[in-house]
C-alpha positions in Angstrom: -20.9 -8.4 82.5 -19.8 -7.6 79.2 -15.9 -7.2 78.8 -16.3 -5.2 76.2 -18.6 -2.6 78.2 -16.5 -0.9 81.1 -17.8 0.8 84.0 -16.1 4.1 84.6 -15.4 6.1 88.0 -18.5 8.0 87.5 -20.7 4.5 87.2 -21.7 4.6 83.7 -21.5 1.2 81.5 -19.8 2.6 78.1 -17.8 0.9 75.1 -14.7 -0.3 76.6 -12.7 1.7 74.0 -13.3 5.0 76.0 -11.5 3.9 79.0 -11.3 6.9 81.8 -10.2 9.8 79.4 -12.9 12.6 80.2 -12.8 13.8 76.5 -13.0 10.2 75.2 -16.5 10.0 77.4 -17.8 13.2 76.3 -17.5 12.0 72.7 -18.9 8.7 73.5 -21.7 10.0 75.5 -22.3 12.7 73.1 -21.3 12.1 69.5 -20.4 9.0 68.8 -23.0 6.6 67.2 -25.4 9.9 67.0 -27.1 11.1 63.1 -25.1 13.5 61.9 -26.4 15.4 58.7 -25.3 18.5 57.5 -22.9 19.0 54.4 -20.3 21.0 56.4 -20.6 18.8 59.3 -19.9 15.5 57.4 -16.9 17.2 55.5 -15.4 17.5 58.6 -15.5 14.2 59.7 -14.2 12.7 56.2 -11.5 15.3 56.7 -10.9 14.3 60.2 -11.3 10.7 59.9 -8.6 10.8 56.9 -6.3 12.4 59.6 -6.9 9.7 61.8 -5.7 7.0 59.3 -2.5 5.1 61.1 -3.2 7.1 64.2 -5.7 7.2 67.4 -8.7 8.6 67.3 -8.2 10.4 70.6 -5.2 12.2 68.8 -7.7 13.8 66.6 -9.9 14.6 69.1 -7.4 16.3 71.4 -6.7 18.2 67.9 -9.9 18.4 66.7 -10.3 22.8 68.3 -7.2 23.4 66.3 -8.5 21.8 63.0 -11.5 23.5 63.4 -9.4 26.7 63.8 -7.0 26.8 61.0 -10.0 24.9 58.4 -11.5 27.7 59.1 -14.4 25.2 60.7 -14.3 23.2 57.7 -16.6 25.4 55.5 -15.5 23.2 52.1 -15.9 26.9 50.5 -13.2 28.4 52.1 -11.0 25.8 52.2 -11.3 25.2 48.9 -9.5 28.4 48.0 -6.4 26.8 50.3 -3.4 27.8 47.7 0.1 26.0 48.2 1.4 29.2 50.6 -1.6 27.6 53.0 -0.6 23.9 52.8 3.2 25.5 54.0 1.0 27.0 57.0 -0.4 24.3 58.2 2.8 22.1 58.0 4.5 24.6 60.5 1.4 24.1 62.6 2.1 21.9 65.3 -1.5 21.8 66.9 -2.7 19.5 63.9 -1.5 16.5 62.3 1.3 17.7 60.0 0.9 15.3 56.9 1.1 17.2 53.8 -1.2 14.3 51.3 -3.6 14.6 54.1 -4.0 18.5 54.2 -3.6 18.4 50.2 -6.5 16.2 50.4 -8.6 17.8 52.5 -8.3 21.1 50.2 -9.0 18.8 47.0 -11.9 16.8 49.1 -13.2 20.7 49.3 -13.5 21.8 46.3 -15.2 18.7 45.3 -17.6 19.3 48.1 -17.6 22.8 46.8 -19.3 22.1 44.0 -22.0 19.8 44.8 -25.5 21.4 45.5 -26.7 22.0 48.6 -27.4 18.9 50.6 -25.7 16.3 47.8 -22.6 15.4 50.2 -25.1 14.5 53.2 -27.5 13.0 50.6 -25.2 10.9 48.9 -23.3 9.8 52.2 -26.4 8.3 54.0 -27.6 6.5 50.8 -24.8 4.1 52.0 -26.2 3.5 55.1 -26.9 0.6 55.9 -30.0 -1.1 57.0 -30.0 -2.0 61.0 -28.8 -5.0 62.3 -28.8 -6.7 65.4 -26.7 -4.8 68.2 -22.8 -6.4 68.7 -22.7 -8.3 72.2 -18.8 -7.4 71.9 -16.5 -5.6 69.8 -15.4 -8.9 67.8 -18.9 -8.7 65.9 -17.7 -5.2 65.2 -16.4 -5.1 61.6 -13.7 -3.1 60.2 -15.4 -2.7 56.8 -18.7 -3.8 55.5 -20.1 -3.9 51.3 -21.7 -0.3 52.4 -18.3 1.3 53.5 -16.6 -0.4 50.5 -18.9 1.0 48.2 -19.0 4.2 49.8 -14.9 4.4 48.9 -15.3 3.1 45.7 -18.0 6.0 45.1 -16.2 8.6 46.3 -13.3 7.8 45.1 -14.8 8.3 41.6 -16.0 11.4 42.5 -12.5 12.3 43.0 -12.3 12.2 46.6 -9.1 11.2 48.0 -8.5 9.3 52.3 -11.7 7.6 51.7 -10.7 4.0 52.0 -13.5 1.5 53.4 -11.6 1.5 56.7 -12.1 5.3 57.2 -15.5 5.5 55.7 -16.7 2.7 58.2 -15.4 4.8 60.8 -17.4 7.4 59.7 -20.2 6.2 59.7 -19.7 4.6 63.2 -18.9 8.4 64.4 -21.7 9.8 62.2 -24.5 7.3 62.9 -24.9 5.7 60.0 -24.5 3.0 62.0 -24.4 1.9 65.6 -21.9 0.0 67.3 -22.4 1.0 70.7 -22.1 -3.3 72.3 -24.6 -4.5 74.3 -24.8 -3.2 77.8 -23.7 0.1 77.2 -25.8 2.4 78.6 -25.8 4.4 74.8 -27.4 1.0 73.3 -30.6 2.0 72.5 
């Protein structure tokens, strides 16, 4: 057996990253590695993937329902309108990650998103992904970064965007399907 697949106490081969934490599974089993289109949708995960820089990503996700609560569900129009009184609001809130350059960012990220037509965030995201390649046996042929999630940063970045960096955006695109990492023996390999 794979040691980078794990078979969990209900008897399912998964990633070895999820471990036994119930929400960790349900976002494996669900989300993880699974298309994700939708302007809104991906803003959120750039937002949320930004938060997770330096942290887990099981810290997000255990935040995640409050995120969605005071970003208003991350509608990029709304939060765009996020004035300095807000960014004081959400560093008294203790249900999200209080990091005032990443809340900052995720009001300019906004109103860059803001302004892009309909469908030009997803659009522009998924031309980075990349084509498929053969499925990781273990997590060591998993990289960190790849030429698609550095020029994804380097893109956004001159769009302005800020908590983009090549490490995130690879993230992203694991959680977003752009690509799929799920190793060998997982019962989510396809």
């Amino acid at each position: 057996m794979n040691h980078d697949v794990r078979i969990g106490p209900d008897e399912i081969a998964r990633c070895a990253w999820v471990g036994d934490d119930a929400e960790y599974q349900r976002y494996h089993d669900e989300e993880w590695g699974r298309p994700l289109h939708g302007d809104q949708k991906l803003f959120e995960k750039m937002a949320l993937e930004g938060f997770q820089a330096g942290l887990s990503w099981i810290t997000i996700l255990r935040k995640r329902p409050r995120f969605r609560e005071v970003f208003e569900g991350f509608d990029p129009r709304v939060v765009a309108e996020f004035s300095d009184d807000d960014v004081e609001r959400l560093m008294t809130d203790a249900g999200i990650i209080r990091n005032r350059a990443k809340i900052q960012a995720t009001i300019s990220n906004a109103r860059i998103v803001r302004d892009l037509a309909p469908g030009e965030l997803d659009a522009f995201m998924w031309s980075f992904a990349p084509p498929s390649r053969p499925r990781p046996t273990s997590f060591a042929e998993v990289p960190a970064t790849t030429a698609e999630s550095d020029a994804m940063s380097k893109a956004l970045r001159a769009r302005g965007f800020r908590f983009v960096g090549s490490t995130t955006m690879y993230a992203l695109m694991q959680s977003a399907g752009m690509v799929d990492d799920h190793v060998e023996g997982c019962w989510r390999a396809s």
